[in-house]
N, C-alpha and C positions, 0 to 999 in steps of 0.2 A: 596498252602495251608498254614495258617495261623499255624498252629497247626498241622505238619507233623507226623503223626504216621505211624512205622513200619509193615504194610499189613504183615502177617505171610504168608512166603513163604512154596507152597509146590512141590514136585515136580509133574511132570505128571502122574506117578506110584501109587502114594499116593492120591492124589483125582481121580485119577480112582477108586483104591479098595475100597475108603470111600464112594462114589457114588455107585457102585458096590453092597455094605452092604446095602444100603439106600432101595434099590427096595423091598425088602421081607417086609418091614414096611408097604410101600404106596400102593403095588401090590402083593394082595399072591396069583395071578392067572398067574404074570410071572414067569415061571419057566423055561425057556429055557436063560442060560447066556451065551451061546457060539458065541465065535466074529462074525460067519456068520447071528445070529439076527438081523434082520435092527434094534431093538429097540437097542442093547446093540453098531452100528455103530453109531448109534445119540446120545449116551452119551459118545462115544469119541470123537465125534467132538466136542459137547458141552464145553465137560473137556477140549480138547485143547484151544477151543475160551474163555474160564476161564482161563488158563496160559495167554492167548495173552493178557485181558484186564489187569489179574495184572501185568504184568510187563509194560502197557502203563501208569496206573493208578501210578505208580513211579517214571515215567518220562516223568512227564507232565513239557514242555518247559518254561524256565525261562521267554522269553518273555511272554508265556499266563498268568502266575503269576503276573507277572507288570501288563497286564491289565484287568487281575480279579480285581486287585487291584485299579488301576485305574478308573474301573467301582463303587466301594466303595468309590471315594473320595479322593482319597490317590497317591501322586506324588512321584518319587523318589528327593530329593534336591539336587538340583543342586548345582556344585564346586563354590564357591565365592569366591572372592577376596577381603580382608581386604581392610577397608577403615580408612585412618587417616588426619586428619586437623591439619594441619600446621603453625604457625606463625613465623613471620618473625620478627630479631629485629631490621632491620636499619629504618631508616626515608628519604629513597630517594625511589623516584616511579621508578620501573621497570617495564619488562614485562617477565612474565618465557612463553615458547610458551607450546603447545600442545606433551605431548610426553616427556616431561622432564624428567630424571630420579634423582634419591635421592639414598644415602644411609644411612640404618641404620648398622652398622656394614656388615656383609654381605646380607643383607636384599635389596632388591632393589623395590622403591616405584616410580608412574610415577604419571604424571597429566594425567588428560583425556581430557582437556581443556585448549585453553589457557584463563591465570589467569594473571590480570592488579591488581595490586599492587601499589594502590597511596600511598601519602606521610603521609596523613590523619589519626590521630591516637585518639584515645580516651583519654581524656587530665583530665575528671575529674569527678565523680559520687555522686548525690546526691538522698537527699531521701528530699521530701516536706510534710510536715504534719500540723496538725493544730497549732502545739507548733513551727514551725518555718524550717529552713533547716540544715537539718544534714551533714557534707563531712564523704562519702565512699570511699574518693582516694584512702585508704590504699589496698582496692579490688584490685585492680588493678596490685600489686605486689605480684606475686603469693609465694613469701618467709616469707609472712607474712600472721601468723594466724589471721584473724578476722569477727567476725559475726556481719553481719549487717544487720539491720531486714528489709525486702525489703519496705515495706508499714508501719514501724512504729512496733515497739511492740505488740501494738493491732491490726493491718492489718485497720487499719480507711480509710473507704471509701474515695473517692478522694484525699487520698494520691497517691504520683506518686514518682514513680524512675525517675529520669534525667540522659543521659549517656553522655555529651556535647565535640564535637571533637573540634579538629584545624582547620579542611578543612572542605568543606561546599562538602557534597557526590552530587556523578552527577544523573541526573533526570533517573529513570529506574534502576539505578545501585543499584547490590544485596552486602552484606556485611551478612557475619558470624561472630557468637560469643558464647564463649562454659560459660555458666554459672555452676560455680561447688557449691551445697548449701550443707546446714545442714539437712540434712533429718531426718526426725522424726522416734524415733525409734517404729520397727514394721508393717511399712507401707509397704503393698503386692505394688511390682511392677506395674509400672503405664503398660497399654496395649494398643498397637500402633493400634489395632482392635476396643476397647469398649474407645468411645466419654464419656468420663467425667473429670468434673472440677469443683473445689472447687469455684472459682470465675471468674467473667468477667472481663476481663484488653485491656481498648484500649490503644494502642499504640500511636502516635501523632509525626509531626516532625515538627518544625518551619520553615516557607515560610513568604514570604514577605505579603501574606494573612493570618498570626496568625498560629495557631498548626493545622494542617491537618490531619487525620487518613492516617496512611500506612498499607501497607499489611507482615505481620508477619506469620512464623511458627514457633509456640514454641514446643520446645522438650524437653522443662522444665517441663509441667501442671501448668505452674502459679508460678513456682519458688519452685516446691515443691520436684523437682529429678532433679540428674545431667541430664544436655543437652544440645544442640545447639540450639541457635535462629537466624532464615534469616530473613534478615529484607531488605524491599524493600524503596528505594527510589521513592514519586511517579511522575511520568513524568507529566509532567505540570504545575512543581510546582517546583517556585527555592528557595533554600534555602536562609535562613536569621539569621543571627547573634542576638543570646542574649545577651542583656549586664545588667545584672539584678538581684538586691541580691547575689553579690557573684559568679553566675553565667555566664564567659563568653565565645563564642564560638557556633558553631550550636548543634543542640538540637534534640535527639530524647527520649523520656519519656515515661513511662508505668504508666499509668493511673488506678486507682482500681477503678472500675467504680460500681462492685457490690460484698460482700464479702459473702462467707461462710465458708471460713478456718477453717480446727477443729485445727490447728497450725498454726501460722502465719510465713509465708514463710522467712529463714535466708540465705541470700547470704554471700558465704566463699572467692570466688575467681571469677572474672571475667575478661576474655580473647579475645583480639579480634587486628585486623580482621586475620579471616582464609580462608587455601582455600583445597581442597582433593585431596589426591594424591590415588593413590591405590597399593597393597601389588603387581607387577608383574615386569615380564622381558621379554620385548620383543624384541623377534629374529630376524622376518620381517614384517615387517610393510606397508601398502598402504594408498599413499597420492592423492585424486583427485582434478584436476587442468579443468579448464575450461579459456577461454579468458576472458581475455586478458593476453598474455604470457610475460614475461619469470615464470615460475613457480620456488617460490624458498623452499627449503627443508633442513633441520637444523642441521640433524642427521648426527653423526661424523664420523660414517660408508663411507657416501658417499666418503670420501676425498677415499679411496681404490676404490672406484671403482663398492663398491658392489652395485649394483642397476640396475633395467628393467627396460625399459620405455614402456609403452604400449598405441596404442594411435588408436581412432576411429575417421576414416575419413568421415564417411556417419554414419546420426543418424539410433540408432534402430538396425547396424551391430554390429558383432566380434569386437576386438581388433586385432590390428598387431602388429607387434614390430619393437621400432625403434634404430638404434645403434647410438653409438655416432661416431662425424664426428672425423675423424683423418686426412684431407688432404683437402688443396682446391678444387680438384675438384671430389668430391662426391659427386654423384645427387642420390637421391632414398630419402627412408626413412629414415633420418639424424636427429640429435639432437645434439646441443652446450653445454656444463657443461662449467660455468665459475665458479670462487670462488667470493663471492662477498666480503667476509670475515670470521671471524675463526670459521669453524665450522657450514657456510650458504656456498649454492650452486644454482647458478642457470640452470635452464632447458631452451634452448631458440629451438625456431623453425622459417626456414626461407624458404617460398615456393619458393618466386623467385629464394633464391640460391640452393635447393634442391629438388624443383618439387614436393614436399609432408608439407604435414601439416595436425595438426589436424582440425575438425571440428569446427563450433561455437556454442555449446550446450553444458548442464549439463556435465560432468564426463568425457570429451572428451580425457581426460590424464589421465591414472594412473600411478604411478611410484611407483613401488614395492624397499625397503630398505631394504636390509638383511647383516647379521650381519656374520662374517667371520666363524663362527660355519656354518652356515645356507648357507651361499655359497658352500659347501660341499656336504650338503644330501636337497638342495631344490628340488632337482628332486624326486617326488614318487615313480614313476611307472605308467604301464599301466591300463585300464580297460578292460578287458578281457571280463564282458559280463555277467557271469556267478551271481549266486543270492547269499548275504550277502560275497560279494568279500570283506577281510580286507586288509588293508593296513598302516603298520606302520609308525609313526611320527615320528620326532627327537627330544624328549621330552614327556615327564608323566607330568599330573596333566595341562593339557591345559583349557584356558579360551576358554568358549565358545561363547563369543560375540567377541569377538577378532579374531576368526580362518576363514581365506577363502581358497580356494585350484583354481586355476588355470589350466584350461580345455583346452590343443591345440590339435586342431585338422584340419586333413589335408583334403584340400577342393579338387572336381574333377578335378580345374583348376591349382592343385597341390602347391598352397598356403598355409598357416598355421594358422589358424584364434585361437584366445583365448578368454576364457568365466571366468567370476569370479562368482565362485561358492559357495554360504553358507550352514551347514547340516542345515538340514528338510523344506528347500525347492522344492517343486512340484508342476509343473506348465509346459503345452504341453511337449514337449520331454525336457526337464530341467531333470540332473541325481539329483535322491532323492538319499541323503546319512547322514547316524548322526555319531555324534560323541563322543566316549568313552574319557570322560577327564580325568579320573584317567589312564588310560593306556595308553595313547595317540595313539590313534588308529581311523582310517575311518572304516565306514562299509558300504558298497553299496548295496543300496538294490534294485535300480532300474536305470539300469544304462542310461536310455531312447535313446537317439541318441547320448550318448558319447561314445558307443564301438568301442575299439582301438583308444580310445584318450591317450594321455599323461599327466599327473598331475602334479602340479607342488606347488609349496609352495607358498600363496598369504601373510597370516601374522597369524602370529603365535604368542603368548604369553603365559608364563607357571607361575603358582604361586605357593605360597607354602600354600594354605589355611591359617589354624587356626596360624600356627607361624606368620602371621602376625599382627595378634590381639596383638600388642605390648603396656607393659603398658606406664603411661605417662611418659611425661618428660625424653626422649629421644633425642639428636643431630640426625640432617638429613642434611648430606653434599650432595649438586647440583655436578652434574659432569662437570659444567661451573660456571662461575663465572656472577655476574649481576651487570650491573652499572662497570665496572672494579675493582671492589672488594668482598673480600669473603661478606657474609651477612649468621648469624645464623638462620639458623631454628629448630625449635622444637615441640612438639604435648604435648600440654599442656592436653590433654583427652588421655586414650588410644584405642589403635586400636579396630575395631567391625567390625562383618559378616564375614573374616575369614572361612572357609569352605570345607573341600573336597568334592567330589562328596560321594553321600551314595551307598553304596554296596547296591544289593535285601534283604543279610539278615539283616542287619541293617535297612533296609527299612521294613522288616519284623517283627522288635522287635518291631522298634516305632509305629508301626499300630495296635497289639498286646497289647502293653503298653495305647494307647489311647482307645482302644476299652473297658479296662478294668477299667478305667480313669473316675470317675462321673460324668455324663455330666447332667444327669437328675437323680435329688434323688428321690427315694424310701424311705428308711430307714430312720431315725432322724439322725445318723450319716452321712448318705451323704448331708444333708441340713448341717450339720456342717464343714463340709469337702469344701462346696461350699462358705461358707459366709467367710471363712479364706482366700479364693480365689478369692473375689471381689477386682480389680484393682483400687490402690489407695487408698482405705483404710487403717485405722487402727486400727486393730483388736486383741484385747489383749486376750478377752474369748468368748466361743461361748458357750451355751448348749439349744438341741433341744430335745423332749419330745413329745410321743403322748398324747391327752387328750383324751379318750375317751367317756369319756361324752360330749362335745362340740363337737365330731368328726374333729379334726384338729389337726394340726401339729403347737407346740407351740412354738418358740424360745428367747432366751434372747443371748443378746449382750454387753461385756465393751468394749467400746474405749479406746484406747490409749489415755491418757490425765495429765495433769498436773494437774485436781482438785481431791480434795479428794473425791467426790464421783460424778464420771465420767456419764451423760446421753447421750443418742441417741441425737443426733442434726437431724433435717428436712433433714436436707440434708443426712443424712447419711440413717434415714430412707427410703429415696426417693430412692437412691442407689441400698440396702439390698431388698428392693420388688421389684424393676425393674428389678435387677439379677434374683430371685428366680422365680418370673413369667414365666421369660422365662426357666427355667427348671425343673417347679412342673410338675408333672401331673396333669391334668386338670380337675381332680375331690378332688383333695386334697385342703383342706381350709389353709392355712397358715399366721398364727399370727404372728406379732413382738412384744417380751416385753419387755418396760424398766427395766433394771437393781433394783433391789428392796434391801437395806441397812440394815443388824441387828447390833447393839452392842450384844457384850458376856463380862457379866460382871465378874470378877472372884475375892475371897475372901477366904481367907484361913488363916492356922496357919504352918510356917516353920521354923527349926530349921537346922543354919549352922554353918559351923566350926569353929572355933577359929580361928585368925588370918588373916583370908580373908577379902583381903577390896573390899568394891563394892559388894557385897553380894545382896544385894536389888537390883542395875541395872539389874547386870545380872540374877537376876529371871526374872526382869520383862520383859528384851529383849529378852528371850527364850518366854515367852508366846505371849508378840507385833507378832516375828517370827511364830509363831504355830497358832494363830486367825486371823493373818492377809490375809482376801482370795482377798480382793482388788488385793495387790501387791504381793502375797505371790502364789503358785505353785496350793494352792485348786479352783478347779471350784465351777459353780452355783450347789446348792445342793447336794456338798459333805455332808456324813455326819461328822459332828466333833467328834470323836472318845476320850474319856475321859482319858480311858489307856494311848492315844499318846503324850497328856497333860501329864501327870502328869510322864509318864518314861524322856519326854523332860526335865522339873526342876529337877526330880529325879536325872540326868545324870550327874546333872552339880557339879565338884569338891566342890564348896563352900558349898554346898547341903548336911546337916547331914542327917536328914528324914523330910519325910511332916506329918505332926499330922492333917493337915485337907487342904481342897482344893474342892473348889464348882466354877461351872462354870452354870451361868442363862442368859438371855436374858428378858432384862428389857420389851422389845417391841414384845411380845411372840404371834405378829399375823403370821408372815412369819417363824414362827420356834415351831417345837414339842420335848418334849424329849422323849427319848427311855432310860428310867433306867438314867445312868449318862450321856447318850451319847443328842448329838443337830441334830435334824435333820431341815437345814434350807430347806424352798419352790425350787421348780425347777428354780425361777427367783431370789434368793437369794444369796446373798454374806455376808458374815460375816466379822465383823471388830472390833478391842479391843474395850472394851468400858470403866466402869473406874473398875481400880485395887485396891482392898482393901487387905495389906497382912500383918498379923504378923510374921514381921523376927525377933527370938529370939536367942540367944545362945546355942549352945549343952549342954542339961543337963548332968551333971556328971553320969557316969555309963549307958548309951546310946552308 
């Protein structure tokens, strides 16, 4: 239940007698209450089976909760693991493999991939315009503050960024790069859900067939919020050297192809190439090997020893296991570890000399790596059979794309065959089990043909959530070395996604909180609540208004802008009604209005004190302050309050007294007065307009 309220318990004594009292109301012809009544034995039973529901009614089970819940839409979220992009500062090509790990202080970060590391660097950044070429090298050095306007000052159509490297990138190969800009103040967060963009920008690379369109995802919007951009190399197409104005080196460039910027995009810092590691530590780990053999494996673990090898002789069977050979003449299921070198190991297999081998098919090897913790408590335990059998892990807060568990089980022929098993798979006799990642725990719910098998620990990994989410500009030491030398890495962005698993009640707030959350206005305040909430925008005022004479719902809107009196641009318009459409109700009419402009012009007679200099300024910066609703805290159709005028220059020390002080509106369409008071229109904003003031000296005896 969403909103759990306390059922008023009572006991079975007490709605009996209440029940009991009840009958002389509804029945004045029962008159026999003695227990041998069949009537007065059917209202205790009744009254018990009322005890029995309320106390079922109180403990109704956490799982049906989840998916009550889940029938509404609603998931629990799942534990994530921080992610962060890494840059590298040497200039020699390596290779980090798959698995790698990093530290940040005690923080341990891995690859999920292996990541190729050319030598290729970004050498020089330009911006083309119709006045000639700009250099943005200085971007590049992230010690240094500077804003460079990506497309020109005015964002002019076919302007283009140029990012021009050393090395010419290989056909199909992906590169990262974190652009950090100047964001406009006020702009609602862009939303990885709702498709919008200020403008079109084709991308382009230079080939030996002129500038080619490649394939980009930008996580900027066009350079208007920090993000990452993947840029693809495209295959078929080899690259070609610019040597040209200034520019030279291979060439990939961001093309404005069509503009509607209400700010034209300013890049601070740009960073590249990167690659992702993520926030985790894993324990044991499974590598699968298929022919051609010898199989080799990286991890530093293995020099001890600690590793299974598991290996399928016939497609579509179990696993067996194989040991390693210690002796010439061992025949059976046998496996060779040689060192190849520091911290690599090979797997080899040899049927002539040991009568066994694997298969020729997918997965035909697994070799399980586990870590001297984990050599310890890999064994689980059994399954016994029984329904939501748990079984504890060695480790809280488990990834669950990372976790398999290991299934042996003893065959009639008295063999021991093994299954690799993932939670919430079901499938013919496959045991269905999930798994609790904040407590690190199994739960079996159906243990299918795995009763009285053995469990075993396949690979395991634990993270620490949200502490990953680490900010920038951080060191991250490899726990090997690349190329036979250190080489710095660092995460010029900081970490994201980050996450524990969400508890039911926390799962319970935020469904609650969302339920209660605007989605579809009603009121004129929730059309203002929503237009503050359009992604990407920028939105400095909102005010919405029913008319009922027109029977609709009116709104005015300022943008965020640099002019002095700021309008809706197409685009923005286009925006604000595509939003609202989709959550007016569909009988409601809904208007957008331009912002509409008064002057308030003010004139009076003021006498201040002796001595004070600047007397004049600061009256007239207290009123600029007080009439300004452009820049200034008043919305559309506040009214301007006269008293608040005149206590605000009253207040001010230079200030003897005011002898007179008139506030009017030259353009007296959009604004009425009330006595001294201005009441401007629902789409109205008021702004100075011109000051006429006698500041005279304090008369003597005043």
């Amino acid at each position: 239940m969403l909103y759990p309220k306390n059922i008023p318990t009572k006991t079975y004594e007490e709605l009996l007698a209440e029940n009991l009292g009840k009958i002389s109301i509804y029945a004045d012809e029962w008159t026999n209450y003695n227990p041998a009544d069949p009537g007065i034995t059917t209202l205790e039973n009744l009254t018990a089976l009322q005890i029995i529901q309320q106390n079922q009614i109180e403990k109704i089970p956490r799982a049906v909760s989840v998916r009550l819940l889940e029938l509404l839409g609603y998931r629990r979220q799942r534990q994530k693991s921080a992610t962060v992009y890494l840059e590298a500062d040497g200039k020699t090509a390596f290779e980090i493999p798959a698995g790698q790990r990093f530290m940040a202080g005690e923080l341990s970060f891995e690859t999920t991939q292996p990541v190729r590391m050319g030598a290729g660097r970004i050498t020089g950044v330009f911006c083309s315009t119709a006045d000639g070429l700009t250099d943005f090298g200085q971007i590049l050095d992230g010690s240094v503050s500077m804003c460079a306007a990506v497309f020109g000052k005015k964002a002019e159509e076919n302007a283009a960024l140029w990012l021009v490297m050393d090395e010419p990138p290989k056909e199909g190969e992906e590169k990262i790069l974190y652009a950090k800009v100047e964001e406009s103040e006020g702009r609602t967060p862009f939303s990885d859900q709702e498709e919008f963009s200020f403008a079109k920008i084709c991308w382009e690379c230079s080939t030996e067939d002129g500038f080619v369109p490649m394939r980009v995802e930008d996580g900027t919007h066009g350079f208007l919020a920090d993000g990452y951009l993947r840029l693809t190399q495209p295959k078929g197409c080899k690259a070609a050297r610019v040597e040209a104005d200034g520019i030279s080196g291979y060439v990939w460039r961001a093309r404005l192809v069509q503009n509607e910027y209400d700010a034209p995009p300013v890049l601070r810092y740009l960073s590249g190439f990167l690659f992702p590691v993520q926030q985790k530590e894993t324990k044991a780990a499974i590598h699968s090997f298929q022919q051609p053999f010898p199989a080799v494996i990286s991890e530093e673990t293995t020099k001890n020893g600690y590793i299974r090898v598991y290996v399928r002789e016939q497609k579509a069977c179990s696993y067996v296991i194989y040991e390693e050979s210690t002796g010439e003449d061992d025949r059976g299921r046998y496996y060779r570890k040689e060192r190849i070198n520091q911290g690599r190991y090979a797997i080899a297999f040899d049927r002539k000399r040991f009568g066994c081998a694997p298969g020729r098919f997918r997965d035909a090897v697994k070799i399980v790596v586990y870590s001297e913790e984990m050599m310890q408590e890999y064994c689980l335990g059994n399954v016994y059979g029984f329904d939501e059998q748990e079984i504890r892990l060695p480790g809280e807060h488990v990834v669950l794309s990372d976790f398999c568990v290991i299934a042996g089980r003893v065959m009639p022929d008295g063999e021991t065959v093994y299954d690799f098993l993932r939670p919430g798979r079901q499938s013919g006799q496959e045991m269905y089990f999930s798994l609790d990642e904040s407590e690190g725990k199994l739960v079996i719910h159906d243990p299918g043909s795995y009763v009285g098998a053995k469990l075993y620990l396949g690979s395991i990994a634990v993270t620490l959530g949200p502490e990953g989410n680490v900010r920038a500009g951080n060191v991250f030491t490899p726990v090997q070395r690349f190329c036979g030398r250190e080489i710095r890495f660092y995460n010029p962005a900081p970490g994201r996604g980050g996450a524990y698993a969400e508890s039911f009640e926390q799962m319970r707030k935020r469904v609650v909180r969302q339920l209660n959350r605007a989605e579809t206005a009603v009121t004129p305040a929730d059309y203002e609540t929503l237009v503050r909430r359009i992604p990407g925008l920028c939105i400095k005022k909102v005010h919405a208004w029913m008319d009922h004479e027109r029977n609709e719902v009116q709104i005015a809107v300022l943008p965020e802008s640099g002019e002095a009196f700021p309008q809706l641009s197409e685009k923005y318009l286009r925006a604000i009604k595509a939003w609202l459409d989709a959550r007016r109700l569909l009988s409601t009419v809904v208007r957008l209005r331009q912002p509409v402009y008064a002057a308030v012009s003010v004139s009076g007679t003021i006498y201040v004190k002796p001595h004070y200099e600047g007397s004049r300024k600061q009256i007239e910066e207290a009123l600029l302050f007080g009439l300004d609703y452009v820049h200034g805290s008043m919305g559309f159709g506040e009214r301007l309050r006269f008293d608040r005028i005149f206590r605000e220059v009253e207040r001010l020390d230079c200030v003897s007294y005011i002898h007179e002080l008139v506030v009017s509106s030259p353009g007296g369409a959009h604004v009425t007065m009330d006595g001294a008071d201005m009441i401007p229109a629902p789409d109205c904003l008021l702004y100075p307009g011109r000051i006429k003031l006698d500041i005279l000296p304090q008369q003597g005896g005043r």
